[in-house]
RODO-2510 file (C-alpha; in nm, 4 decimals, decimal comma):
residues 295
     n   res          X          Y          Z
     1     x     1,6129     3,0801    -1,0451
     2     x     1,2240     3,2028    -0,9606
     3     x     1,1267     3,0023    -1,2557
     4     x     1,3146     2,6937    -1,1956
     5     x     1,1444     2,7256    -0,8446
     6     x     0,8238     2,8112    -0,9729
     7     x     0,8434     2,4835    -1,2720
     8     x     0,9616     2,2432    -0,9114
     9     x     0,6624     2,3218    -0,7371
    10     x     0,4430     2,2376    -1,0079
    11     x     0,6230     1,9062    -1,0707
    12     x     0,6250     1,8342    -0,7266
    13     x     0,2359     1,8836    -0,7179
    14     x     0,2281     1,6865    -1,0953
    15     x     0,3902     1,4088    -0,9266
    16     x     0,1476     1,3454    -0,6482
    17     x    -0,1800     1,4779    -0,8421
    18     x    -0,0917     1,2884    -1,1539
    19     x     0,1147     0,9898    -1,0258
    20     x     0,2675     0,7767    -1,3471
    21     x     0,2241     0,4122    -1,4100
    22     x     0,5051     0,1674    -1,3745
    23     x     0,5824    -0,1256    -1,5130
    24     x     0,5449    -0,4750    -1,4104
    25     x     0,8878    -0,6272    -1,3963
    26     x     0,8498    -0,9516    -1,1909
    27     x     0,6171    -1,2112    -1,1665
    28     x     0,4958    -1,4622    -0,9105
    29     x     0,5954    -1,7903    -1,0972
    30     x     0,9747    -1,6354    -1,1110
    31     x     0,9215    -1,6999    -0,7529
    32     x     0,7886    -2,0275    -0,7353
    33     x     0,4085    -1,9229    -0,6528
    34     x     0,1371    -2,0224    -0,8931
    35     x    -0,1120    -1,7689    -0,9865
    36     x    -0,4369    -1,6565    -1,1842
    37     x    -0,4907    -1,3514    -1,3495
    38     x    -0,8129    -1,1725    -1,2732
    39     x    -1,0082    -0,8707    -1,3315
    40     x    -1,2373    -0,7150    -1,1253
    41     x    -1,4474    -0,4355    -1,0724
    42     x    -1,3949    -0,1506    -0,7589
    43     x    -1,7057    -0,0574    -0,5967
    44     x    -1,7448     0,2626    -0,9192
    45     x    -1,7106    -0,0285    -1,1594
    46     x    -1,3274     0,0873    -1,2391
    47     x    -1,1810    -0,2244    -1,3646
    48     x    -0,8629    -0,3630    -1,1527
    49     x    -0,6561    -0,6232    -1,2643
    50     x    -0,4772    -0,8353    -0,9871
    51     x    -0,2606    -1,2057    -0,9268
    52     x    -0,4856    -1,4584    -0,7575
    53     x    -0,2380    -1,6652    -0,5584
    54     x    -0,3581    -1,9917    -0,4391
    55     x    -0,2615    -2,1985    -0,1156
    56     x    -0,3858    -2,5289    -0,1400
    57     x    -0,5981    -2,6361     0,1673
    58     x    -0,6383    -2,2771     0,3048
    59     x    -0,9264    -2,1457     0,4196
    60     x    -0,7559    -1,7622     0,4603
    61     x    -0,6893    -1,5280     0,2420
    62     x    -0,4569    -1,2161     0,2652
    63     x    -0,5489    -0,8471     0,0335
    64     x    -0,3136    -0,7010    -0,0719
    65     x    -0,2816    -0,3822    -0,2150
    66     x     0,0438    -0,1049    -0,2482
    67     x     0,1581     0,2631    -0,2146
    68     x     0,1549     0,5609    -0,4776
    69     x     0,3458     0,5168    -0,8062
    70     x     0,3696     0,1357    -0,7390
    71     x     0,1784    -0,2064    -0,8467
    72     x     0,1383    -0,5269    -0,7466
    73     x     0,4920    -0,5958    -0,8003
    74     x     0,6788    -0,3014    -0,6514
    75     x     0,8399    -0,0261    -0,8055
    76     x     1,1166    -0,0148    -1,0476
    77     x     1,2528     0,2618    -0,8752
    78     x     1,6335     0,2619    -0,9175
    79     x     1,5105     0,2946    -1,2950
    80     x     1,4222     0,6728    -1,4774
    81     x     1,1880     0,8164    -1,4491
    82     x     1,0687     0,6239    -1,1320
    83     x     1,3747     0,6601    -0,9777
    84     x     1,3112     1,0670    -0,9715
    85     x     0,9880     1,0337    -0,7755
    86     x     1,2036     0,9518    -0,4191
    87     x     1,6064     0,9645    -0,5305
    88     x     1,6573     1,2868    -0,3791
    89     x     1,5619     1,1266    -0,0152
    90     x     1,7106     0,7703    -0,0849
    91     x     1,4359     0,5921    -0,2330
    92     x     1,6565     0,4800    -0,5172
    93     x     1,6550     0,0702    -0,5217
    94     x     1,3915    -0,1336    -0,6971
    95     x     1,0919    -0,2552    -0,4700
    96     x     0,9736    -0,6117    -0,5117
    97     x     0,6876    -0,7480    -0,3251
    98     x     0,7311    -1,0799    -0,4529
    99     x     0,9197    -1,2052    -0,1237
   100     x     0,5983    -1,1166     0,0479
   101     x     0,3598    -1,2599    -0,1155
   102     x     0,5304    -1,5849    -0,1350
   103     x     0,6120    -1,5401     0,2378
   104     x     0,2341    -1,5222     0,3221
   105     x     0,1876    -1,7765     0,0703
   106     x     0,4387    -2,0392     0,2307
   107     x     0,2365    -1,9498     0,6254
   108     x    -0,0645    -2,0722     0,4707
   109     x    -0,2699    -1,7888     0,3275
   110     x    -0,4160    -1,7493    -0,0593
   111     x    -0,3395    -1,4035    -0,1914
   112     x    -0,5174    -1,1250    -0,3913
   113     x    -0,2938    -0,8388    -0,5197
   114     x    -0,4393    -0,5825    -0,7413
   115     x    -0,3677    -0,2475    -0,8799
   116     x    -0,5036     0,0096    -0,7697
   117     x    -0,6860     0,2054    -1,0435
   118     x    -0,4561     0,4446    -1,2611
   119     x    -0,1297     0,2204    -1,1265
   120     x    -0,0040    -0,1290    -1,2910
   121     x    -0,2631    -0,2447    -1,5754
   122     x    -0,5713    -0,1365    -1,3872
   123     x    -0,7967     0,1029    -1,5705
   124     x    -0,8286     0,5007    -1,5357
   125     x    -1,0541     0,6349    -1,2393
   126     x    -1,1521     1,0314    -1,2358
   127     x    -0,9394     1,1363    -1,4592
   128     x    -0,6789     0,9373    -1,3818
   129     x    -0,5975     1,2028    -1,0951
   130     x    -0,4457     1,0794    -0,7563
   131     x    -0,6036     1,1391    -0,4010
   132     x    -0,4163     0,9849    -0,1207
   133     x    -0,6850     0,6957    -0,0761
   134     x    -1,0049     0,9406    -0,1039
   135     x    -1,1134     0,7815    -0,4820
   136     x    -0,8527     0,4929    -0,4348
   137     x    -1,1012     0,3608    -0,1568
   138     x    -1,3495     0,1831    -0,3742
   139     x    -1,0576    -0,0244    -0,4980
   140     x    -1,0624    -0,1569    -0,1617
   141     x    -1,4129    -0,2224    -0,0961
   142     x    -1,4185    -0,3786    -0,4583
   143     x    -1,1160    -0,6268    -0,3823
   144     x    -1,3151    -0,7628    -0,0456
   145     x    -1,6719    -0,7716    -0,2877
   146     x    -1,4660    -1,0032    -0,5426
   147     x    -1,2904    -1,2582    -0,2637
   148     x    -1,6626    -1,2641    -0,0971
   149     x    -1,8566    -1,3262    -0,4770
   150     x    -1,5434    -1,5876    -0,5762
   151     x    -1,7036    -1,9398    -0,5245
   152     x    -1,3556    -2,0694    -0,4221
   153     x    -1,3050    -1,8025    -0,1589
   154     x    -1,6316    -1,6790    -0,0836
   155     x    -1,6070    -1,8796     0,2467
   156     x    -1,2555    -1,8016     0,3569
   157     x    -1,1213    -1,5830     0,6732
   158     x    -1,0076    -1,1963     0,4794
   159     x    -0,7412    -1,0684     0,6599
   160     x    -0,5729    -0,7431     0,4464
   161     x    -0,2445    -0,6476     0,4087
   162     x    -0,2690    -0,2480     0,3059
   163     x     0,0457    -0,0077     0,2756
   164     x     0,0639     0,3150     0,2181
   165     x    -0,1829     0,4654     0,0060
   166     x    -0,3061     0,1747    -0,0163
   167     x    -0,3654     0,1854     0,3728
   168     x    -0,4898     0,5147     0,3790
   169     x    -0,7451     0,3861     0,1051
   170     x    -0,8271     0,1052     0,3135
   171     x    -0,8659     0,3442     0,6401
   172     x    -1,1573     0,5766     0,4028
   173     x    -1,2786     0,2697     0,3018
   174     x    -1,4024     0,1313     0,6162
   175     x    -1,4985     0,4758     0,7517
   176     x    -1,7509     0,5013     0,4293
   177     x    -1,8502     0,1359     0,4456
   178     x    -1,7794    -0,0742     0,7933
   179     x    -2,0602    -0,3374     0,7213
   180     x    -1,8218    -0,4411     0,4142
   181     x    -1,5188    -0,5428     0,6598
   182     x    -1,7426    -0,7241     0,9354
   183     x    -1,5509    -1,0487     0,9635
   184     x    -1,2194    -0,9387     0,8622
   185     x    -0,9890    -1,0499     1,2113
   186     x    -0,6796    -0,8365     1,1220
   187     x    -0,4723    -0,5646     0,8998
   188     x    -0,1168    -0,5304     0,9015
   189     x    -0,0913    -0,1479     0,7683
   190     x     0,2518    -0,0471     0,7065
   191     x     0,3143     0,3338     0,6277
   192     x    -0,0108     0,5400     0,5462
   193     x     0,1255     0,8410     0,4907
   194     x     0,0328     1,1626     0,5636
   195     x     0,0848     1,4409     0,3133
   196     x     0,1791     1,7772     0,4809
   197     x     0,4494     1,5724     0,6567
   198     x     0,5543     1,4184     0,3461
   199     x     0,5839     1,7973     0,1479
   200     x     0,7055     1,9733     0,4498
   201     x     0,9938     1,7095     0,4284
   202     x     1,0265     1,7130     0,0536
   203     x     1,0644     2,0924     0,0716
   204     x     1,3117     2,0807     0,3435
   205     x     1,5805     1,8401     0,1525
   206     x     1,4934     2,0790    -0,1569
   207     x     1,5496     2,4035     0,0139
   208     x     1,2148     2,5184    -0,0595
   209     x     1,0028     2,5448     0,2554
   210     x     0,8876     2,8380     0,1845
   211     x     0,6820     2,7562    -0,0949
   212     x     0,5020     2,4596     0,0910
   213     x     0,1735     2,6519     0,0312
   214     x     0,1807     2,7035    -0,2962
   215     x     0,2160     2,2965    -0,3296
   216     x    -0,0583     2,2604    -0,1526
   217     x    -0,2215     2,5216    -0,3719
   218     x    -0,1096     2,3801    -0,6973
   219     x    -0,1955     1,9928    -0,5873
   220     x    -0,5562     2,1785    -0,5290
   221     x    -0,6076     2,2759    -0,8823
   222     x    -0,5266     1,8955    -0,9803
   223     x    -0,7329     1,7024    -0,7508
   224     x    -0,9451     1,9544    -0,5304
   225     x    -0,8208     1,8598    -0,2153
   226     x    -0,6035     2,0099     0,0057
   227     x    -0,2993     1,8250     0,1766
   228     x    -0,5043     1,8165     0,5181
   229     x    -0,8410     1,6939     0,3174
   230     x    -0,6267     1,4198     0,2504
   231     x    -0,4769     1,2603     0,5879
   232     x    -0,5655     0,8951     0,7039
   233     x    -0,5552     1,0434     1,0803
   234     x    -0,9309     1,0999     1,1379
   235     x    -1,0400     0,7687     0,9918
   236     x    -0,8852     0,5429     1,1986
   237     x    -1,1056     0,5804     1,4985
   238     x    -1,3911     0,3396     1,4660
   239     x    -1,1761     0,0429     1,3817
   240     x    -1,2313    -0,2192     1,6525
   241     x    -1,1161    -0,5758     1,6173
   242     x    -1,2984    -0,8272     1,8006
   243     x    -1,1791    -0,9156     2,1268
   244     x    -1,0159    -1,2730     2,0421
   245     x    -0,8027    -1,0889     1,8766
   246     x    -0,5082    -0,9371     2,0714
   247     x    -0,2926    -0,6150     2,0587
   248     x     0,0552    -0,6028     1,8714
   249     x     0,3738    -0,5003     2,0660
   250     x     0,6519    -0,3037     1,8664
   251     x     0,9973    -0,3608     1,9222
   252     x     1,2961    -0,1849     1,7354
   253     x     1,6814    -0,2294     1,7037
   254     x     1,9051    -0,0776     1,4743
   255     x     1,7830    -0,1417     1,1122
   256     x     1,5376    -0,3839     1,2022
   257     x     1,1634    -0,3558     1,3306
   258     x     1,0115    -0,6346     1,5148
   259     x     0,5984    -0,6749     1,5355
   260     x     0,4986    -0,9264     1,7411
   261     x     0,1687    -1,0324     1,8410
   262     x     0,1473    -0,9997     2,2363
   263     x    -0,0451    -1,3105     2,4374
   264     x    -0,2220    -1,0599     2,7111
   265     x    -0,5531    -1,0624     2,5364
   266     x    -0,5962    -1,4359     2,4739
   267     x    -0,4044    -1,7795     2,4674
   268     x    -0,3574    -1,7749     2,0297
   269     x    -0,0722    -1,8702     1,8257
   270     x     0,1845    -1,6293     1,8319
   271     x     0,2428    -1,4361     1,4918
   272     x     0,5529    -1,2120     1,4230
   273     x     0,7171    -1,0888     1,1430
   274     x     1,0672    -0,8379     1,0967
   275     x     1,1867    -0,6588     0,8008
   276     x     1,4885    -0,4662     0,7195
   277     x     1,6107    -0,2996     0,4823
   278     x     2,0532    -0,2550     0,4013
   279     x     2,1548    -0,0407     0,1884
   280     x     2,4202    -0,1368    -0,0292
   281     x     2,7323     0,0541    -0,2627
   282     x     2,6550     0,3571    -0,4248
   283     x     2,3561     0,3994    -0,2556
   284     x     2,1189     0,1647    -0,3807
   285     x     1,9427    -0,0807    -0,1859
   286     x     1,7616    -0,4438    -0,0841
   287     x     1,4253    -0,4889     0,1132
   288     x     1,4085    -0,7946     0,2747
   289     x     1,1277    -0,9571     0,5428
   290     x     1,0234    -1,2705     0,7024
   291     x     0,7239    -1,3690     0,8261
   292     x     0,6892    -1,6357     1,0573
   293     x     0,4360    -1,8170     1,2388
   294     x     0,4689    -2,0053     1,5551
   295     x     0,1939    -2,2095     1,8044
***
């Protein structure tokens, strides 16, 4: 039994310091949405590929970019060995981020979606080693340098739609670089993540909270940060939005969350979107949202 333990706290550590590609399983023309594909380079000159989804008439465009061990398209999750990486908490059903995409598409927005580097078909960064947003950062910064070098886009409102990682990236990013997202109105950041939270919880449904430390110790020797090294908390703080723009109110009912843009701050269109997720039989499930906009 020590050894199993011993060979689950490296794989645990493996898993997060050495995340694995997935596969791209759906595309944006299953969906209805035309698209071009595109390469570009982050701010190290990592190459990123990415769907270039076109609104015709818009002058907005949303970023998008995605959490660990996913792509532009989602996560094929209730498929091995993807579906390892969360079935022990739930996280067993495929995620598909077509619906939003073609939901920010059909409000009137052009999209970007790229891989981050080592995910989807972008290329390798650092060794190909994960860091919670740390490296993943220049992604970011290189995704805004491409929509503002683009002749077709170069003029057009960035707003950026960041989740997870991908938010946490997004969070370093401006922290290293704020002159980069002057003019960008608004984020929507869904889940950046935390790690100790995330291992103290993994270790709890596993049994193993004793050996948190020697995660953290083990996710060390792989990417030379510690769990705390790695949390988007601190880099939130100097984020201001300009003052046109007004604060979001949260409301919540059972299985549903509801973001809605509050009027207080000035006399806009109100914006609101809701998401939900339902599990289904045998503990699978769907992900389903809606965006809406509204004068």
């Amino acid at each position: 039994m020590p050894d199993e333990v011993d060979q689950l706290v490296k794989q645990l550590a493996e898993t997060f310091g050495r995340p694995i590609r997935s596969p791209i399983l759906h595309w944006p023309d299953e969906y209805g949405l035309e698209y071009e594909s595109v390469t570009f380079p982050s701010e190290d000159g990592v190459p990123l590929d990415a769907w270039f989804i076109p609104c015709k008439g818009s002058k907005k465009i949303a970023i998008a970019n995605h959490p660990i061990w996913h792509n532009r398209y989602g996560l094929p999750a209730h498929l091995e060995p993807w579906k390892q990486i969360g079935g022990a908490g739930g996280n067993d059903f495929e995620v598909n981020f077509m619906a939003d995409y073609k939901n920010l598409h059909d409000a009137g927005y052009n999209v970007l979606t790229y891989d981050m580097r080592n995910f989807g078909h972008s290329g390798i960064g650092n060794g190909g080693i994960g860091s919670n947003g740390i490296f993943e950062s220049r992604d970011v910064i290189g995704s805004i340098q491409y929509v503002r070098a683009r002749p077709d886009t170069k003029d057009m409102t960035v707003v950026l739609f960041s989740r997870c990682c991908g938010m946490n990236a997004t969070f370093i990013a401006h922290d290293r670089r704020p002159e980069v997202f002057e003019g960008i109105p608004a984020i929507v950041s869904p889940q950046p993540v935390s790690l100790r939270p995330f291992y103290e919880r993994i270790t709890e449904i596993l049994g193993i909270t004793d050996r948190l430390d020697d995660i953290e110790r083990e996710i060390q020797l792989i990417t030379s940060f510690k769990l705390d090294d790695m949390s988007p908390i601190p880099t939130p703080r100097a984020w201001t939005f300009p003052p046109s723009w007004s604060r979001f109110a949260t409301t919540r009912s059972p299985g549903r969350a509801t973001f809605r843009r509050s009027s207080t701050a000035c006399p806009s269109p109100t914006r609101s979107c809701s998401g939900s997720r339902t599990p289904s039989e045998g503990g699978t499930g769907t992900t389903t949202s809606r965006t809406t906009l509204s004068s």
